[in-house]
PAKELUM-839547 format. One record per residue: residue in three letters; x, y, z of N, C-alpha, C in turn. Coordinates in steps of 0.02 Angstrom, whole numbers, padded with zeros to 5 digits, always signed. Atoms other than C-alpha are relative to their C-alpha. Layout:
BEGIN
AlaXYZXYZXYZ ...
# end
This chain:
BEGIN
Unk+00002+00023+00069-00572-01685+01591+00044-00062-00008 Unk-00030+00070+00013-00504-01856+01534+00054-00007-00056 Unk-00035-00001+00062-00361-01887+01427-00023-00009-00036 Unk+00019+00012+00042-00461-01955+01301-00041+00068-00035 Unk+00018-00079+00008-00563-01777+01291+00042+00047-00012 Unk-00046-00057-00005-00417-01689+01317+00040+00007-00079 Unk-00008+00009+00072-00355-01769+01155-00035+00021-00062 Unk+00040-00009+00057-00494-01749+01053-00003+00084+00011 Unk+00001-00070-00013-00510-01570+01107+00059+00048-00035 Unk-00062-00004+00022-00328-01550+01041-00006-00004-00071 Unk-00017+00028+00073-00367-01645+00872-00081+00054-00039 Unk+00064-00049+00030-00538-01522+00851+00049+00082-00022 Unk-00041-00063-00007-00397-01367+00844+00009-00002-00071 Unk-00015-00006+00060-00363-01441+00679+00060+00024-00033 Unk-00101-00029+00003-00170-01382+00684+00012+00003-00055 Unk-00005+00001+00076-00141-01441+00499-00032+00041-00037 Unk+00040-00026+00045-00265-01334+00422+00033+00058+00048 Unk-00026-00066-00012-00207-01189+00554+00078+00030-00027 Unk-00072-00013+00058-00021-01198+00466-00005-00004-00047 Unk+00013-00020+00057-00087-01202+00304-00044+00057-00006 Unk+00040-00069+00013-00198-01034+00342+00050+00049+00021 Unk-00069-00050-00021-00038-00967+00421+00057+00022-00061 Unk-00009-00008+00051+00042-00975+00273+00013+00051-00040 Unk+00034-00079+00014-00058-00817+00207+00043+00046+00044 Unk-00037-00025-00053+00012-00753+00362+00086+00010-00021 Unk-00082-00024-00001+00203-00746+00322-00011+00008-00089 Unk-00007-00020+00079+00184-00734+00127-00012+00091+00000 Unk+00011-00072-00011+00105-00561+00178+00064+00043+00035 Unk-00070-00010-00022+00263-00546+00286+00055+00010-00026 Unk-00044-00011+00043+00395-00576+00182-00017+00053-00065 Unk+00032-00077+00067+00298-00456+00022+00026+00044+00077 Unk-00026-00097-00018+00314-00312+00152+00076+00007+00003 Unk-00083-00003-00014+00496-00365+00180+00054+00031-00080 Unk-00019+00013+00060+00527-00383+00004-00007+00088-00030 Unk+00032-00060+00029+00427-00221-00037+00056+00065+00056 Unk-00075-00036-00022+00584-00132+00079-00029+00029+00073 Unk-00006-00020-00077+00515-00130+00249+00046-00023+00033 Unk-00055+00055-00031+00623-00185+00376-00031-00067+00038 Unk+00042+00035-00048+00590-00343+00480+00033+00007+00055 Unk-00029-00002-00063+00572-00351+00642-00031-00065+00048 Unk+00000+00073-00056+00580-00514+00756-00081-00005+00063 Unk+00052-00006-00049+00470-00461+00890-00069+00005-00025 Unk+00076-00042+00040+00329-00373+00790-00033-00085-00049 Unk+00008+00049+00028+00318-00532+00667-00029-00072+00047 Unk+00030+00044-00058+00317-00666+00826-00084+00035+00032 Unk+00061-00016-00044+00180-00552+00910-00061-00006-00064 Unk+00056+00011+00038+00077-00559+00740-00003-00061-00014 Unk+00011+00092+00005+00115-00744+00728-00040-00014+00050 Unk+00031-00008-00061+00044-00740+00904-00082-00013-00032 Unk+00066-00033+00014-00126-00646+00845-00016-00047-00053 Unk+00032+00027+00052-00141-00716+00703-00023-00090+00017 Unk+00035+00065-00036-00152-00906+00767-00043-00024+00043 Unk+00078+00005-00029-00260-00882+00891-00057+00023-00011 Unk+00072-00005+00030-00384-00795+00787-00009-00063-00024 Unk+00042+00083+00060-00392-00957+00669-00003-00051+00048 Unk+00035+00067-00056-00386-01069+00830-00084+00034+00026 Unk+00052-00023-00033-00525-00964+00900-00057-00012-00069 Unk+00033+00014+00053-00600-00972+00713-00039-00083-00019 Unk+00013+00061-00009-00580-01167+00721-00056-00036+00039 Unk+00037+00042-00057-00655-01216+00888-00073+00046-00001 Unk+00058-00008-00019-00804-01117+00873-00025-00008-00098 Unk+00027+00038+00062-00854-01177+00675-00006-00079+00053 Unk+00015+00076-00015-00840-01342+00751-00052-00012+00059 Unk+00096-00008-00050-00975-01283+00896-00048+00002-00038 Unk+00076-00019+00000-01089-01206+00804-00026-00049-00069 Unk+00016+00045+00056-01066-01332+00646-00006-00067+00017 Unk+00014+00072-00011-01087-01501+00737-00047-00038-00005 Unk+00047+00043+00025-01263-01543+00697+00016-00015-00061 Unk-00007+00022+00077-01214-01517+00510+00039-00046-00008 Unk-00078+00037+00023-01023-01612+00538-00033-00062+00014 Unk+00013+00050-00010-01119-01754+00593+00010-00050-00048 Unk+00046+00038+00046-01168-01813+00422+00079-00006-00034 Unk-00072-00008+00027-00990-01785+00372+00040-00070-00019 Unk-00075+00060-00002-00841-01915+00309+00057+00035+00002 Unk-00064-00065-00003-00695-01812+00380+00038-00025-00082 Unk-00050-00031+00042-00576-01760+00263+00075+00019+00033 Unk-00052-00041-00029-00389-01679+00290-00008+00065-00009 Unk+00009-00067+00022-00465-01509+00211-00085+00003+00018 Unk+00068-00004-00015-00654-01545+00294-00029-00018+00067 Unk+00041+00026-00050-00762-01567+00441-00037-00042+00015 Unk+00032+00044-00038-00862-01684+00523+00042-00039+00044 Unk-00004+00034-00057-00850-01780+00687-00065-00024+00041 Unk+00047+00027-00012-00983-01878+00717+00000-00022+00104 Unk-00018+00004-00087-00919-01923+00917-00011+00078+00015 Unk-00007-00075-00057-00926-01714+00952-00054-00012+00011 Unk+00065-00013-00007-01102-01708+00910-00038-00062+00067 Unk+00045+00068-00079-01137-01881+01044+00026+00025+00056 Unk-00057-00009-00082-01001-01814+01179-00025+00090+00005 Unk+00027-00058-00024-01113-01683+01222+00053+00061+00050 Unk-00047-00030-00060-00967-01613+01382+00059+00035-00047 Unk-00065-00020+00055-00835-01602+01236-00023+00068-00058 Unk+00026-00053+00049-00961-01492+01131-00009+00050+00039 Unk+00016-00078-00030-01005-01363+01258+00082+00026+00014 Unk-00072-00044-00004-00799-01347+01284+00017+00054-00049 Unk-00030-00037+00043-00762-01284+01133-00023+00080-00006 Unk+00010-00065+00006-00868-01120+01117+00056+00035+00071 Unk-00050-00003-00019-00762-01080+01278+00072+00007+00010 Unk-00073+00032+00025-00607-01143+01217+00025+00067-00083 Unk-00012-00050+00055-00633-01018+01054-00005+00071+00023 Unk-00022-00074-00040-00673-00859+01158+00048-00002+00043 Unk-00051-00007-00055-00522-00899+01269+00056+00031-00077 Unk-00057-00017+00058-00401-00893+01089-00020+00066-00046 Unk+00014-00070+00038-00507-00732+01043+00026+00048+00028 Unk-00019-00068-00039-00477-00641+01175+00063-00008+00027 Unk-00073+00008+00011-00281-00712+01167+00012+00055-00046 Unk-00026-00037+00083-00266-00628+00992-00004+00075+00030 Unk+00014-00069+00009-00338-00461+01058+00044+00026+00064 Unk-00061-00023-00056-00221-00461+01213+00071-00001-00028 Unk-00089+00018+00019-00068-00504+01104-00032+00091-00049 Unk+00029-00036+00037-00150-00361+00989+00004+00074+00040 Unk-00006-00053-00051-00163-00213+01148+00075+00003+00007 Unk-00099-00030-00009+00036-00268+01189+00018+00035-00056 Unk-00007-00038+00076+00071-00222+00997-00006+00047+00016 Unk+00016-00073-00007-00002-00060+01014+00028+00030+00054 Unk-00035-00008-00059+00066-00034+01171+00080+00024-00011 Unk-00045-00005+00004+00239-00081+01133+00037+00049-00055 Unk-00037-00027+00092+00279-00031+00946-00058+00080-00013 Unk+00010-00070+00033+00172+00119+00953-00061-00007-00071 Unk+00045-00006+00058+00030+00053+00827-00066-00004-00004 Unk+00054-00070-00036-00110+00177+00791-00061-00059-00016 Unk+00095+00043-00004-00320+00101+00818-00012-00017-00037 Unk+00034+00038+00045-00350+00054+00669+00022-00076+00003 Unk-00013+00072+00005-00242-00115+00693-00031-00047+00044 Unk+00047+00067-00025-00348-00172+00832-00057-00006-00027 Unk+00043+00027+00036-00491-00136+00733-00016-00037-00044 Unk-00010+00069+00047-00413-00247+00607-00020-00055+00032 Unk-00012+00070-00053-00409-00393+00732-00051-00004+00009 Unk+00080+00016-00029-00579-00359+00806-00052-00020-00071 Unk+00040+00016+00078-00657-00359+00614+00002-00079+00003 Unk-00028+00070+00049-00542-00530+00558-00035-00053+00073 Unk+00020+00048-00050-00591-00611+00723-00090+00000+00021 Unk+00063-00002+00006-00786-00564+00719-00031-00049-00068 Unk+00030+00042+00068-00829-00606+00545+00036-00062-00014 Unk+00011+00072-00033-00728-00770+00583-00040-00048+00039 Unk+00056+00030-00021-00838-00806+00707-00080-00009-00014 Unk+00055+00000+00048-00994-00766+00611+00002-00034-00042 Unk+00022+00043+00057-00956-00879+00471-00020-00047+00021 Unk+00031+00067-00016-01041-01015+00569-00046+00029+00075 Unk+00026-00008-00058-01105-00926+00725-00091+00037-00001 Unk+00051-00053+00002-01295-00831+00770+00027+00047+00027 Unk+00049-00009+00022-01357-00702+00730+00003-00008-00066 Unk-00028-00014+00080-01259-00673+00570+00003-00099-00033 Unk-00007+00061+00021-01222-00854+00520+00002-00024-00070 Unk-00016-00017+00070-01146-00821+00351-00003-00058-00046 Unk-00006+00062+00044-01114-01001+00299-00070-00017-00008 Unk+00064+00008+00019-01298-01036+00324-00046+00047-00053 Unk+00031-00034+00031-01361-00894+00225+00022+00022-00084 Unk-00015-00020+00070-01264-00902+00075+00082+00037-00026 Unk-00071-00036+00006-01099-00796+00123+00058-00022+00015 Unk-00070+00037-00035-00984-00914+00181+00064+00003-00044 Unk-00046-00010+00048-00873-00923+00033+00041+00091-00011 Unk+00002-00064+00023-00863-00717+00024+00044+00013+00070 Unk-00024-00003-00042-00816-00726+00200+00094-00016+00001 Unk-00064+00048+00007-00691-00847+00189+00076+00034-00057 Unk-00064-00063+00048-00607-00734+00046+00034+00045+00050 Unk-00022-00082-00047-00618-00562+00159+00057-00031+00059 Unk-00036+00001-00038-00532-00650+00306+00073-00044-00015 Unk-00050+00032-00007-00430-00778+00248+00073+00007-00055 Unk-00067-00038+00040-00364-00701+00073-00004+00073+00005 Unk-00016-00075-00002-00364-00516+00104+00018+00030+00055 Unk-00020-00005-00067-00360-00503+00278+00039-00013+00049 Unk-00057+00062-00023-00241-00644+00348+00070+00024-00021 Unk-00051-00043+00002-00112-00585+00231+00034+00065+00008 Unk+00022-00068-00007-00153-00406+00255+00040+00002+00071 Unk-00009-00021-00067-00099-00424+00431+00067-00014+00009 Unk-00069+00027+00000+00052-00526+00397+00050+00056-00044 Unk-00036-00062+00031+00106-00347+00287-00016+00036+00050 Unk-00005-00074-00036+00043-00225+00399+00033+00004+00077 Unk-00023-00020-00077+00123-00298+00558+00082+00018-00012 Unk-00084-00012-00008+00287-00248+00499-00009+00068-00068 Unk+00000-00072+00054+00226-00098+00353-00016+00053+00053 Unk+00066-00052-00039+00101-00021+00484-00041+00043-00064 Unk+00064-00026+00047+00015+00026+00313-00018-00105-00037 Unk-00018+00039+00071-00050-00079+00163-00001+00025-00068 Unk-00021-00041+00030+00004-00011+00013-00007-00025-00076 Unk+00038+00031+00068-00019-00048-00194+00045-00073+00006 Unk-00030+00064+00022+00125-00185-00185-00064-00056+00034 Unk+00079+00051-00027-00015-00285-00051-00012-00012-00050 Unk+00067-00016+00035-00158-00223-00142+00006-00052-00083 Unk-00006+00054+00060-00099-00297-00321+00022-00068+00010 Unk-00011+00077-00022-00036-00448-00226-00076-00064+00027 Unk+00029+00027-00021-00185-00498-00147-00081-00038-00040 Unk+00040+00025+00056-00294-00542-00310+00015-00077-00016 Unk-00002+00063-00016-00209-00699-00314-00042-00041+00041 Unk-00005+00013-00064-00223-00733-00133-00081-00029+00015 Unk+00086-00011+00005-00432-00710-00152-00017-00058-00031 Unk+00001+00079+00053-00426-00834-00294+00011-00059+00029 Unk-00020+00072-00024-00331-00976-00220-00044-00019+00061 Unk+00019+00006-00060-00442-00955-00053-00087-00032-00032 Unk+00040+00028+00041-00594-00974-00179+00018-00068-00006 Unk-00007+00087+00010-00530-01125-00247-00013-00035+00042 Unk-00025+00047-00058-00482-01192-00089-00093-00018+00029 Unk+00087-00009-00029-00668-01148-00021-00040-00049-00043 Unk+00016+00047+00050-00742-01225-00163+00011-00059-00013 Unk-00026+00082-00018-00647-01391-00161-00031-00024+00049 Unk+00001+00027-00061-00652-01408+00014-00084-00005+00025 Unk+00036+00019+00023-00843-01402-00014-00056-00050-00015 Unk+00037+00067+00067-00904-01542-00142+00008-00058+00074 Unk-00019+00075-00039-00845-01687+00000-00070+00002+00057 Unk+00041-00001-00047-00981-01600+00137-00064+00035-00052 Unk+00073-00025+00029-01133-01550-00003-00047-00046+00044 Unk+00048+00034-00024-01239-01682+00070-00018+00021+00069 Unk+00025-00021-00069-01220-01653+00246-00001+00070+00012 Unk+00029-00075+00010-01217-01455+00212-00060-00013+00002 Unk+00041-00012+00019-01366-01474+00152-00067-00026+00033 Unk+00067+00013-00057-01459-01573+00278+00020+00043+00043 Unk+00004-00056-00077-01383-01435+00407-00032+00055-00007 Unk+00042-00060+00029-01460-01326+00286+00067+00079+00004 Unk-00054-00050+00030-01309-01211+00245+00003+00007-00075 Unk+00017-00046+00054-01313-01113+00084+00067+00026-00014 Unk-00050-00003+00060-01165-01111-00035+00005+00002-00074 Unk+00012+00004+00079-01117-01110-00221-00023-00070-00019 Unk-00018+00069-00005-01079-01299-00206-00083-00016-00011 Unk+00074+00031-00006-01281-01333-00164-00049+00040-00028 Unk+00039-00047+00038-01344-01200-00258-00017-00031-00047 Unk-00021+00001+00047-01261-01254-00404-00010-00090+00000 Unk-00023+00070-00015-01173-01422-00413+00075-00002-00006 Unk-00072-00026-00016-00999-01476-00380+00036-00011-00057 Unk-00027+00010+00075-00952-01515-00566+00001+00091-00027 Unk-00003-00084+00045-01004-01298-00607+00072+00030+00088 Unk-00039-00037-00048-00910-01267-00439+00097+00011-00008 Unk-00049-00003+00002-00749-01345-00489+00003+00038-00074 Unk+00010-00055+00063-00791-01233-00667+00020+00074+00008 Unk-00031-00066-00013-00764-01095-00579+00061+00011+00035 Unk-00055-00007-00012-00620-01147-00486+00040+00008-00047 Unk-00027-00007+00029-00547-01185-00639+00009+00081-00039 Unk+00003-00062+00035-00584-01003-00719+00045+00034+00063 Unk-00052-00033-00030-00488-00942-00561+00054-00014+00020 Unk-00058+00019-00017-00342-01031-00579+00039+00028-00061 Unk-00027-00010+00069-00335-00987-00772+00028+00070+00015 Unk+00043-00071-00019-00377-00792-00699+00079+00017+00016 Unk-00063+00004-00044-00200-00804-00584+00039-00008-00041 Unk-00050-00003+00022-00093-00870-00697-00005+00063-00044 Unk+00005-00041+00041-00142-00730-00828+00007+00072+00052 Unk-00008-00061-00054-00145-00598-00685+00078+00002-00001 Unk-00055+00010-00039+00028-00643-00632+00033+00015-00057 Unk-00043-00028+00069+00088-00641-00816-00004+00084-00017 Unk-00005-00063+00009+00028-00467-00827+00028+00058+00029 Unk-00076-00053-00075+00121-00392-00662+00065-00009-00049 Unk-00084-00005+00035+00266-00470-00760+00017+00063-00072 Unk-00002-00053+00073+00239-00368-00931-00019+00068+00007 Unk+00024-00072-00009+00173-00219-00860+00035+00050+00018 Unk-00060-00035-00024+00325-00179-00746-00019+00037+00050 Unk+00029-00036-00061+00204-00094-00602+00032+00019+00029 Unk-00015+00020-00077+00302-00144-00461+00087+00015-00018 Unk-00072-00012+00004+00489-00097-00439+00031-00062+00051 Unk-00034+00062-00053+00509-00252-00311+00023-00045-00028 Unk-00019+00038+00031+00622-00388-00336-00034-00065-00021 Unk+00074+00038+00029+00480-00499-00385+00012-00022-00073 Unk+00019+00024+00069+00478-00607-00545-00054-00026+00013 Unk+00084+00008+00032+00301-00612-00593+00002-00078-00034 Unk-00008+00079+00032+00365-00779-00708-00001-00043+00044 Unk+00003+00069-00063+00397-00873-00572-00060-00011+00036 Unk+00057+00001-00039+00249-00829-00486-00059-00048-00058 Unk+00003+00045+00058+00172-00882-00664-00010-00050-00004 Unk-00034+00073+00011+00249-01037-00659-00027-00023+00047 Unk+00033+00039-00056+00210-01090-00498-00064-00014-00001 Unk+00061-00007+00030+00040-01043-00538-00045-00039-00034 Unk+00014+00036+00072+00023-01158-00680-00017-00078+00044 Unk+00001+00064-00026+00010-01311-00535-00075-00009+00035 Unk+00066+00008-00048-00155-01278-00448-00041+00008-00078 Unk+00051+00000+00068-00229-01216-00620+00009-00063-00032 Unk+00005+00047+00064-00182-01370-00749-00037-00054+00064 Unk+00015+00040-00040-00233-01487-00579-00044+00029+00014 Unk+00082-00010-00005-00397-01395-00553-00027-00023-00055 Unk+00039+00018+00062-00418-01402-00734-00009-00079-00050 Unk-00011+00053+00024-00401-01575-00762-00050-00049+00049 Unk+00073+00042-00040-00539-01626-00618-00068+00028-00031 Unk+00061+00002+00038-00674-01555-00747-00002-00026-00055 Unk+00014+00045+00075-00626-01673-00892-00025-00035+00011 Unk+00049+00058-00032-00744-01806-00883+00023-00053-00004 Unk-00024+00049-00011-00637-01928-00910+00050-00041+00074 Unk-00039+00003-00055-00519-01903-00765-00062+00013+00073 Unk+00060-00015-00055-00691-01873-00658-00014-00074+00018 Unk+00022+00064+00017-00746-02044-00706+00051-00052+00018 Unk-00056+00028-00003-00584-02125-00688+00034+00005+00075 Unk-00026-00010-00053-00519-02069-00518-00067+00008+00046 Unk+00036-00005-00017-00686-02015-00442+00007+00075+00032 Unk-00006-00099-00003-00730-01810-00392+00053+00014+00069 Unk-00024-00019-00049-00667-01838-00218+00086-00005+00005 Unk-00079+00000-00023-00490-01891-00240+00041+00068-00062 Unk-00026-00058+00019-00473-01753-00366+00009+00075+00052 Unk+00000-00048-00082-00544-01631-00237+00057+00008+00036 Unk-00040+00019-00044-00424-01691-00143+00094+00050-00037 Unk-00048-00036+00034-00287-01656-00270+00015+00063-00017 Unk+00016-00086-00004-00344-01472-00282+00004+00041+00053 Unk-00027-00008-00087-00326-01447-00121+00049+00006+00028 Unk-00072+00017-00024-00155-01505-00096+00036+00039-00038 Unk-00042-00040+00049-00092-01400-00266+00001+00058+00024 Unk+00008-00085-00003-00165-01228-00219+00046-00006+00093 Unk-00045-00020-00094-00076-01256-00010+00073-00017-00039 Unk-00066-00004+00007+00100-01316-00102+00011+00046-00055 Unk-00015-00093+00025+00084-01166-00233-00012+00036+00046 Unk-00013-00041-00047+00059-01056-00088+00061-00024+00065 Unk-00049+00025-00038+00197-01154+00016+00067+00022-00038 Unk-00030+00003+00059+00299-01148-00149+00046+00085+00002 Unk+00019-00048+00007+00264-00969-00151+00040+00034+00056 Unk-00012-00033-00052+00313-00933+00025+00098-00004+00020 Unk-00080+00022+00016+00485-01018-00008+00043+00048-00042 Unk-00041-00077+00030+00529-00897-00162+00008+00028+00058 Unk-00014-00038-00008+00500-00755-00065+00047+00023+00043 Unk-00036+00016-00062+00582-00827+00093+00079+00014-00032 Unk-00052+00002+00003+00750-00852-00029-00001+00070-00028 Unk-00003-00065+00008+00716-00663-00098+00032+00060+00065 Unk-00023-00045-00062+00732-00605+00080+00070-00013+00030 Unk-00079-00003-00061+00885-00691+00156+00072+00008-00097 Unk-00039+00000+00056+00976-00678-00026+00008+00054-00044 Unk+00004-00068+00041+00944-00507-00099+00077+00038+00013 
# end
């Protein structure tokens, strides 16, 4: 292989987008910490482990089986296309390769786990699930993004699942604190889905993939982002007034933070600011709000844990 391959092979991994899906990953971490598990060093590294090489393994094989569609693409920092994979034929057959090597990483870091710490079958069946229906959102037979489910997917693994794992590798359950946490989590992954989107409708649509985005259009798409940003902050206010949860958790803050991806979703469907900036650099801006409210997010809880 040639440095120049070896590079691009590197820059198809998409690293930036895998630390912003990791993210999910320790926010789920810290909630179980918070929620009065203990942490533990090892257990946390080995699900950092698993969990990265599912979304590398998630990465490099979307970018196999989506390269006729990425063709048509104008990359993005939150989108696909690469118009050179689809010509450098040697570089495209690596990757399917290159994604079952980081699958079957995850499920060997996944056997030590169980191994070491004693944790019972259902957690590799977690892994085998989050790392299948990853690879199905772009792969045959299933080929979810083409048929309409890509977005639904993209929820199950990346907000319910992702964090799900980042609680249960240190709960060994998941439990109501999760469970009422992860309504957010669903939402913002929507959004994010939805944004990230509107920039590839065209060339979706000559790859012939089936979304809301091309169903619809991307003016009702960001309509509904906005209804699930409004959805969150009002969710989050109601954990606060309700008093559910006995964890040290302010719901306001969560709230608050909240209030940055919603008023900045909701301000790329005024038509003035549509017209004025143009859809994509809003996009863009929606994008960046909902990863530094969940960055934001991951910070509280981070000073909850070493400061309690």
């Amino acid at each position: 292989m040639e440095r120049e391959e070896f590079i691009a092979l590197i820059k198809l991994g998409r690293i930036h987008l895998v630390m912003i899906t990791l993210l999910f990953y320790t926010l789920g971490s810290t909630l179980a910490v918070i929620g009065g598990y203990g942490f533990d060093l090892g257990r946390f590294l080995f699900g950092l482990g698993i969990a990265t090489a599912a979304i590398l393994s998630m990465s490099y094989s979307n970018n196999y089986y989506d390269a006729e569609a990425d063709q048509y693409n104008t990359p993005t920092p939150f989108s696909g296309g690469n118009i050179k994979l689809w010509q450098n034929k040697h570089l495209h057959r690596l990757l399917k390769p290159v994604a079952l090597f980081f699958m079957s990483l995850s499920l060997i870091f996944t056997i030590i786990v169980i191994t070491i710490y004693s944790f019972p079958l259902e957690f590799l069946l977690y892994v085998i699930a989050g790392n299948l229906l990853a690879w199905y959102y772009a792969a045959p037979p299933l080929k979810f993004a083409y048929r309409g489910f890509g977005e639904v997917i993209a929820i199950i693994t990346a907000g319910l699942m992702l964090p799900g794992f980042g609680y249960f590798i240190l709960a060994k359950t998941l439990d109501l604190l999760f469970l009422l946490f992860s309504l957010p989590l669903m939402l913002y992954i929507l959004i994010f889905i939805l944004n990230a989107e509107i920039p590839d409708v065209e060339s979706d649509r000559k790859g012939k993939k089936k979304n809301l985005i091309i169903r619809t259009n991307p003016h009702y798409g960001l309509q509904i982002a906005s209804l699930c940003g409004v959805i969150v902050v009002l969710y989050s206010l109601m954990l606060s007034f309700a008093h559910m949860l006995t964890v040290a958790i302010d719901f306001n803050i969560i709230a608050l933070l909240s209030l940055l991806p919603c008023t900045v979703v909701i301000i790329s469907i005024i038509p003035w600011f549509e017209r004025r900036f143009g859809t994509l650099r809003l996009v863009m801006n929606n994008l960046t709000a909902v990863v530094l409210d969940v960055l934001f997010t991951n910070v509280y809880f981070l000073a909850l844990v070493l400061f309690r």
